[in-house]
Every structure is written in structure tokens, then in C-alpha cells.
N, C-alpha and C positions, 0 to 999 in steps of 0.2 A: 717591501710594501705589499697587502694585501690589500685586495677589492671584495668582497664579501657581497655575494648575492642570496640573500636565502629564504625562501617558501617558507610561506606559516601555515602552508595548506599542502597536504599530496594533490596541486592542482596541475602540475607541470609548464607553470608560468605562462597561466592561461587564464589568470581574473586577476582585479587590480589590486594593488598593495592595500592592505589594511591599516598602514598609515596616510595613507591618501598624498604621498610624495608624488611620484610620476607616475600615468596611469600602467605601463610595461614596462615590463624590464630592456624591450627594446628600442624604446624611444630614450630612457633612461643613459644606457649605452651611445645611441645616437648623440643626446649632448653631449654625454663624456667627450666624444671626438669631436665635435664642433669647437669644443671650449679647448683642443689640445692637451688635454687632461694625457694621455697616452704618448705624449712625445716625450715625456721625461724618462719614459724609458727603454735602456735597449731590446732586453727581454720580456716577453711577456706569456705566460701560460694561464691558462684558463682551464680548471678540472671540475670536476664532479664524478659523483658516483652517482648510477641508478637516474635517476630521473633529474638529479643533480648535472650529469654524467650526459643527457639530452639538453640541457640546454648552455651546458657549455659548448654543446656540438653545433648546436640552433644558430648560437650568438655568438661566437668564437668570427666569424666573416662581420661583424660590426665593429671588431677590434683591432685594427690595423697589426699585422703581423702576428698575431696572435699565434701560438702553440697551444693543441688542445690535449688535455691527458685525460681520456676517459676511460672509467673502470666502469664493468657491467653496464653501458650505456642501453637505453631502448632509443630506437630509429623513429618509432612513433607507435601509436595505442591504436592506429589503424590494422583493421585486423584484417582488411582486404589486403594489404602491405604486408602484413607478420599474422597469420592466419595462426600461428603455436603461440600466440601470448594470449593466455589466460586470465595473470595475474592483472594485476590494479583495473576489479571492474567499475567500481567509482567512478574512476575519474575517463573509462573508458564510452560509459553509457553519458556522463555531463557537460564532455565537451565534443564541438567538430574536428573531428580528425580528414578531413577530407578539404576542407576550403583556405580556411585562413591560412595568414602567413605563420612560420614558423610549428608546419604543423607535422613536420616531415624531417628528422635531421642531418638525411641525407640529399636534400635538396642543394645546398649551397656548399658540398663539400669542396668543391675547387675554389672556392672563394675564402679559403681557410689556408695560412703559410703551410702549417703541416698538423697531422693529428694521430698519437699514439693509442690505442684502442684496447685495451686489458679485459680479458675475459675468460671464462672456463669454459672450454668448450664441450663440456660433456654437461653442462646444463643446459635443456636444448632449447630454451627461449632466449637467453642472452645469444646463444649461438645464433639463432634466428636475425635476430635484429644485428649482430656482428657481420653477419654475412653479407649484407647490404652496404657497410660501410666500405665501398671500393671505389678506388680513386687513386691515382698516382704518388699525392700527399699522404696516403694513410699508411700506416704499417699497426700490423696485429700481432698483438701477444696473448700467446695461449696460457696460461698458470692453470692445468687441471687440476679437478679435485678443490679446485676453495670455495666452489661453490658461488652465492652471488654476493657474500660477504670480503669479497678482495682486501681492497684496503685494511680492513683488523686484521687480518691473517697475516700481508704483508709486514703491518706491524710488528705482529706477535713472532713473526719469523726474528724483527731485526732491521730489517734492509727499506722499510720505506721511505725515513729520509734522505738513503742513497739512492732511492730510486727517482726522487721528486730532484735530487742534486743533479743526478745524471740526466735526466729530461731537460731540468731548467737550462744547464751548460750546454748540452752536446744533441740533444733532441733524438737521443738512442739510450736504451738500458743497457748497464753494463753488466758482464757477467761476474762482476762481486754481487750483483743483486740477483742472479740464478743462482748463484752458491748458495746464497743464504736460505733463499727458498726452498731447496732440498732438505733443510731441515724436518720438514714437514714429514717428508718422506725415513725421516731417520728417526722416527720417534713424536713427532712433534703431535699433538694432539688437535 
């Protein structure tokens, strides 16, 4: 089964749905658990990429047990926090990164069952905000060189639905999914 959360805006789940369902995505989640929506299952992962990738990390602690699988995650658009993040000034300049909730996605890391962290670490604003993500629940993977396009390159390697398999089952990547990845390094463009 899939939950599908998705932004019609680069706003980073910081203004209200434009179908005028629920006004957050966090209150949204909150029924979900109220109504027991989430006990029907054993496992549960919760992913994104990129600013995807932030609010699964956000909202992952609203999801009872939840497993989070973030690729190229940002921490938050506070640049007093990640002083190296340049990118997305949009939405950097329109919303508060300082007060509300949810405005930090390393604030409620312990309140998360566990959270896999995917990143290049030689891109240094992902690395930036990767850095932050420390906690006893987290473990970090580095895949250098794919830049902050992971996931398609994963893809393109081969090994992403053994990588989403091995997360869902076992909440570690296995190394059929570094084999694969060294294609990259053997030719792969």
C-alpha cells in the first residue's frame, strides 16, 4: 500500500493544500492516527527526496513506527543552521524558518523508530544538512559522485527496488545494492 504525500508547490509543506482538504499535511497525518489508519500495518516507511526527503523526516515522528529513507534530505532552509545552502532561494526568502513547528527536521529525530539518510558527500550542501542529521536512530550512506539526483542514478544503476526491498524488510542496505552501484564506476555514465 502507498500513502502519497505531494507538493504542487517547491513550498516545503509550508502553505495549505490547494484542494482545500486539510489545512497541513500535519494535522492531515495526525487524523490518520486518531482514526487508526496505521495499525493495519506492520511496516511502515516513509521516503522522499530533496525537500520530499525533509518532510518525511519532519513527519515520520507522527507516524507511529515509522522508517524513514531519505535521499539528499535538506535539515531545513535556515541558513543560520546550514549557513552552505544556497539553493531553493524562493522558498528560502517566503517562509519562517526560525519559529513554527516543523521547521527544522532534525528537531524530533528521536521521536522517529529509525531513519536511513542517502547522500553524496562531496556535494557540499547536501553534506551540510546530512551532518546534522545525528542521533542514535540514524545511519548514513554515502554514494559519492551521484550528485543530488540519487534516486535516477540508483535507478539507472539497477538496484533501487532492492534497495527500497531491503529497507522495507531489514531497515539496512544490503550489499547486492553496493555491487550494483559500482557500475557507475565501471563505465556507467
Amino acid at each position: 500500500s502507498i500513502l502519497g504525500i505531494q507538493a504542487y508547490t517547491k513550498d516545503w509543506y509550508r502553505t495549505t493544500n490547494v484542494h482545500e482538504m486539510l489545512n497541513d499535511v500535519h494535522e492531515m497525518l495526525n487524523e490518520l492516527r486518531s482514526l487508526g489508519f496505521y495499525d493495519g500495518f506492520k511496516k511502515i516507511v516513509v521516503t522522499g527526496t530533496s525537500m520530499g526527503a525533509f518532510g518525511a523526516l519532519c513527519f515520520a515522528p507522527l507516524i507511529p513506527n515509522a522508517r524513514v529513507l531519505a535521499f539528499s534530505p535538506q535539515s531545513t532552509l535556515n541558513t543560520d543552521l546550514v549557513p552552505q545552502e544556497r539553493r531553493f532561494a524562493p522558498a528560502r526568502r517566503k517562509f519562517d524558518w526560525v519559529t513554527p513547528p516543523y521547521h527544522d527536521a532534525c528537531t524530533n529525530l528521536d521521536k522517529i523508530n529509525e531513519a536511513l539518510i542517502i547522500y553524496d558527500p562531496y556535494l557540499p550542501e547536501d553534506k551540510a544538512h546530512c551532518t546534522r542529521f545525528i542521533a542514535p536512530n540514524v545511519v548514513h550512506y554515502k554514494i559519492p559522485f551521484f550528485d543530488h539526483a540519487i534516486p535516477r542514478l540508483i535507478a539507472k544503476c539497477g538496484v533501487l527496488e532492492q534497495l527500497i526491498k531491503d529497507v522495507v524488510e531489514n531497515g539496512a542496505i544490503s550489499s547486492t545494492v553496493f555491487r550494483g552501484l559500482r557500475q557507475r564506476r565501471e563505465g556507467f555514465a
